[in-house]
N, C-alpha and C positions, 0 to 999 in steps of 0.2 A: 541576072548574071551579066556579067559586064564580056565583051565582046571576045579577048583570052582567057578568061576562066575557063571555058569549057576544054579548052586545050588543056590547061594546067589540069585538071580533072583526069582528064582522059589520060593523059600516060604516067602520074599520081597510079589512078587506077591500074595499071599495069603491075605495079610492084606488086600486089596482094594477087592479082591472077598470076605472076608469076611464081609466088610461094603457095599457088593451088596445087601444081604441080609436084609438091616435094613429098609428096606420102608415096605416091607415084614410081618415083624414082630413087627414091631411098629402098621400097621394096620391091623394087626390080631389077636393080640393078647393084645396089649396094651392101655388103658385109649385114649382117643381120646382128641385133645387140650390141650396137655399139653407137649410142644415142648422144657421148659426151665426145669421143672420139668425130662424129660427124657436126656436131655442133660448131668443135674446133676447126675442122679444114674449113669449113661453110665461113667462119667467123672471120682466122688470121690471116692467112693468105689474099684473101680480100682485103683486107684492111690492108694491108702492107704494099699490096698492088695500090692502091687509090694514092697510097699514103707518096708512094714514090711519083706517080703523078704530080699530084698535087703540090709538094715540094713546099709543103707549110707547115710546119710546128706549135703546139699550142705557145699562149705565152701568160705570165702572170697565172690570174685566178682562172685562166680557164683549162690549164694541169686539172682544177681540179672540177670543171664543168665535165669536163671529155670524158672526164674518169667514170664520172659518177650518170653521167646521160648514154656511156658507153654500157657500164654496168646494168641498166632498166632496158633499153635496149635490147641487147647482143649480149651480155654476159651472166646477168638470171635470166634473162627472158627465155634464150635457148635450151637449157637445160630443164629448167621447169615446165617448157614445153612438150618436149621430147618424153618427160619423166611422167606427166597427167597424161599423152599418147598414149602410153605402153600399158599404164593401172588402169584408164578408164573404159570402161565398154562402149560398143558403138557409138561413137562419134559425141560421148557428152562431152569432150573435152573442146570438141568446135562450137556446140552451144555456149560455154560458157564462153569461148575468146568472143562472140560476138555480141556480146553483151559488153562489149566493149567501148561502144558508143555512147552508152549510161556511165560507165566507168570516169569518160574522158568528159563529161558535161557536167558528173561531181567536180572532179576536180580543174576545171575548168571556172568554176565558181569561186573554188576553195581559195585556188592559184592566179587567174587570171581575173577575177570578176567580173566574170560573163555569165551571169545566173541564165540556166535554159529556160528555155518555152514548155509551154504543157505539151506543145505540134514534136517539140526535139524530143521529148521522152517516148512522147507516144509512138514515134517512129521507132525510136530505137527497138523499143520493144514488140513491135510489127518484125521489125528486122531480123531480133533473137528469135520471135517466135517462127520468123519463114525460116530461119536456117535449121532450127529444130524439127521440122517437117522431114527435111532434105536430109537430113544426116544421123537422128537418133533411131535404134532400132530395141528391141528387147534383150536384154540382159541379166545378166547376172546382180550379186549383192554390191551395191557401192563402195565406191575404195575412196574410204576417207582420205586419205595421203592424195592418192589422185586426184581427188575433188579440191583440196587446199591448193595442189603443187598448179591446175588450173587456174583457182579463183587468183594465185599469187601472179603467176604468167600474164594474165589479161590486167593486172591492175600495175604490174611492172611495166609492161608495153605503154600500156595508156598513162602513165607517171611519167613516162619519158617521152611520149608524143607533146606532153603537155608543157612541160621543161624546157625542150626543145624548142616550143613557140615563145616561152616564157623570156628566155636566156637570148634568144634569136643567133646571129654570130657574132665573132667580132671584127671590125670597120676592115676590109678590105678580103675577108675572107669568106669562099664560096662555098657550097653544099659539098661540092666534092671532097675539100679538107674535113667539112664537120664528118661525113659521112666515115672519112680511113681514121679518122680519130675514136670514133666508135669504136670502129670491126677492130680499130686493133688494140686497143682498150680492153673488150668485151671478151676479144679470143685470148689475149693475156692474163684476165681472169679465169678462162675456162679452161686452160692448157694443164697447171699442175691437178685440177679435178679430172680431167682425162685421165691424166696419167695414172692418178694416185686411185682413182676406183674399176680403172677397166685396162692399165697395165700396158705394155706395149701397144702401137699399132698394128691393126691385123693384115698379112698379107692379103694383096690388091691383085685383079686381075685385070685383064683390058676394060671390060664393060662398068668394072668398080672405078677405075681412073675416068673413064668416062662423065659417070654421073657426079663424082665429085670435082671433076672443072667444073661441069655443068650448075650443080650446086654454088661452087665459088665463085663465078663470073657472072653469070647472068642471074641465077637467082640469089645473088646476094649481092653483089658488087654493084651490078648496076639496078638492082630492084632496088636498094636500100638507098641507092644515089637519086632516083627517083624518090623515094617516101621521103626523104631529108627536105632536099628541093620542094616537095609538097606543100610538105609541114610549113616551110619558109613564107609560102605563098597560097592560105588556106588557112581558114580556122581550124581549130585542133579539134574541133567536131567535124566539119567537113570531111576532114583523111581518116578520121575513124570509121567515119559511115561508111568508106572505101571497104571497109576490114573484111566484113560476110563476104565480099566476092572471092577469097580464099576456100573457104569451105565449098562453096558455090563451083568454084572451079574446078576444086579435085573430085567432086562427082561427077562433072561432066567430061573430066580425063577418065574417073574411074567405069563410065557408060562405053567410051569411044574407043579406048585401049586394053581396060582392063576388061571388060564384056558384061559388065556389073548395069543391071537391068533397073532402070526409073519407073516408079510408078506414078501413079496419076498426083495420089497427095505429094511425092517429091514434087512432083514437078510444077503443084501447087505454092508449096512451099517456095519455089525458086522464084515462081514470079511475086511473091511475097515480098522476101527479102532484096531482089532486085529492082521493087516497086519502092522499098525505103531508103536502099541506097541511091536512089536518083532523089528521093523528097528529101534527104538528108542534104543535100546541095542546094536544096533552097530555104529550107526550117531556119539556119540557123545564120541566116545574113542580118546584118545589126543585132547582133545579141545584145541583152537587158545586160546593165553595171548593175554589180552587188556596190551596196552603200560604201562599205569600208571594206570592202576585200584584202585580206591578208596581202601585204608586196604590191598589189595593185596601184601603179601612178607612175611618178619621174623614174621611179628608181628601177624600173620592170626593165628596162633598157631599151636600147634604141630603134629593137624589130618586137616589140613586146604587143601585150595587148591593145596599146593605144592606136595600132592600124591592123590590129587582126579581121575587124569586122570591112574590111575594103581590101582585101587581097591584091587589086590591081595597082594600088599606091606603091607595092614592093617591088623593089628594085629587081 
């Protein structure tokens, strides 16, 4: 790793510890059932703040880049998340996002022609399996809808992480516009499904305004301005393997706040998948070309695959 990469790493990683916290705070603090309604505040309000920041507009083809990297993102990604939380039983819904890393190395091949390693898979799946320690417990009959509206969430995420390196920006514009162009893309998708399945917004108290700043700002706004920034400067398997420290996180808020007791194989598990998300940072420097990779070449554009593998070349 070259001498700032580990910095770019480290606060990358922050975005996904800081979305460890949102099972947290969503049930502590916030309106109970109402998964599309918090999707929304999380999504547009952030978006809209960045957006006024930022003081950039798309232009040409990328109306319809925003749209559709905003949509995998922030506008199914949320919902479909929210929606496997609610039907899945203990915590298979976090297994499945972290399996995310396999997700983004498929199509990472498919899209970018950077075929993985046998070292990339194998971690990844060290990684699924440490998070599946830490968070799966005994349950009930599976909820096929839940298990789909998961495997759709982690493959929406990882489609747009991948996009997002694919597409890079355009000439003069920074992570911060990609970033308001999403959330508010994402939440402009999600706003008439709030509406139209869960009806009014439900009266808020002090502690509910609370956690939905909370929600908007820092774990969304600036988490998400970090994952962008990331993406820019990192392979799109690098920030994936970032993902398990989400899951990772909200166990050790659910230990330290909520009073939710670790046992030995959790915390087996942790060093598990905390042993792949640091090997994931190195597995996948100089990735192998697929021959003829689909898009793969001139045309991938200007922050595309052709300097993914040396992150430090990026501006």
């Amino acid at each position: 790793m070259t001498a700032s990469r580990p910095a770019v790493v480290a606060l990358t990683a922050l975005a996904p510890v800081s979305w460890g916290t949102t099972y947290a705070v969503t049930t502590e603090f916030l309106p109970a059932d109402r998964p599309l309604f918090t999707a929304l505040v999380r999504a547009l309000p952030a978006g809209l703040l960045l957006l006024a920041l930022a003081r950039v507009l798309p232009r040409g083809a990328w109306w319809g880049k925003a749209a559709a990297l905003g949509a995998l993102n922030i506008g199914a990604f949320f919902p479909l998340l929210f929606l496997s939380a609610y039907r899945l039983p203990g915590g298979l819904a976090a297994v499945v996002g972290s399996a995310g890393p396999l997700f983004v190395a498929g199509l990472s091949a498919l899209l970018l022609g950077q075929r993985p390693s046998r070292r990339t898979l194998l971690t990844g799946a060290v990684a699924a399996f440490g998070v599946s320690l830490v968070v799966l417990r005994a349950a009930g009959a599976l909820d096929v809808i839940g298990l789909l509206a998961a495997l759709a969430s982690t493959l929406s995420m990882s489609a747009g992480v991948v996009l997002t390196q694919r597409w890079g920006r355009p000439a003069g514009v920074g992570p911060l516009a990609l970033t308001a162009w999403q959330l508010t893309a994402g939440g402009l998708l999600i706003a008439p499904l709030a509406f139209l399945v869960e009806g009014a917004p439900p009266a808020l108290d002090g502690r509910a305004v609370g956690g939905y700043l909370y929600l908007a700002l820092a774990n969304t706004a600036v988490a998400y301005w970090l994952w962008f920034r990331g993406i820019g400067r990192l392979t799109a398997t690098q920030v994936t393997f970032l993902g398990p420290l989400s899951p990772l996180t909200a166990a050790v808020v659910g230990w330290a706040a909520l009073g939710q007791a670790l046992t030995p194989l959790q915390l087996a598990g942790m060093a598990l998948a905390l042993g792949a998300t640091v090997a994931g940072q190195f597995v996948t420097r100089g990735p192998r070309r697929a021959a003829a990779a689909p898009g793969a070449g001139a045309g991938s554009g200007a922050r595309g695959p052709a300097v993914a593998a040396d992150p430090a070349l990026r501006p």
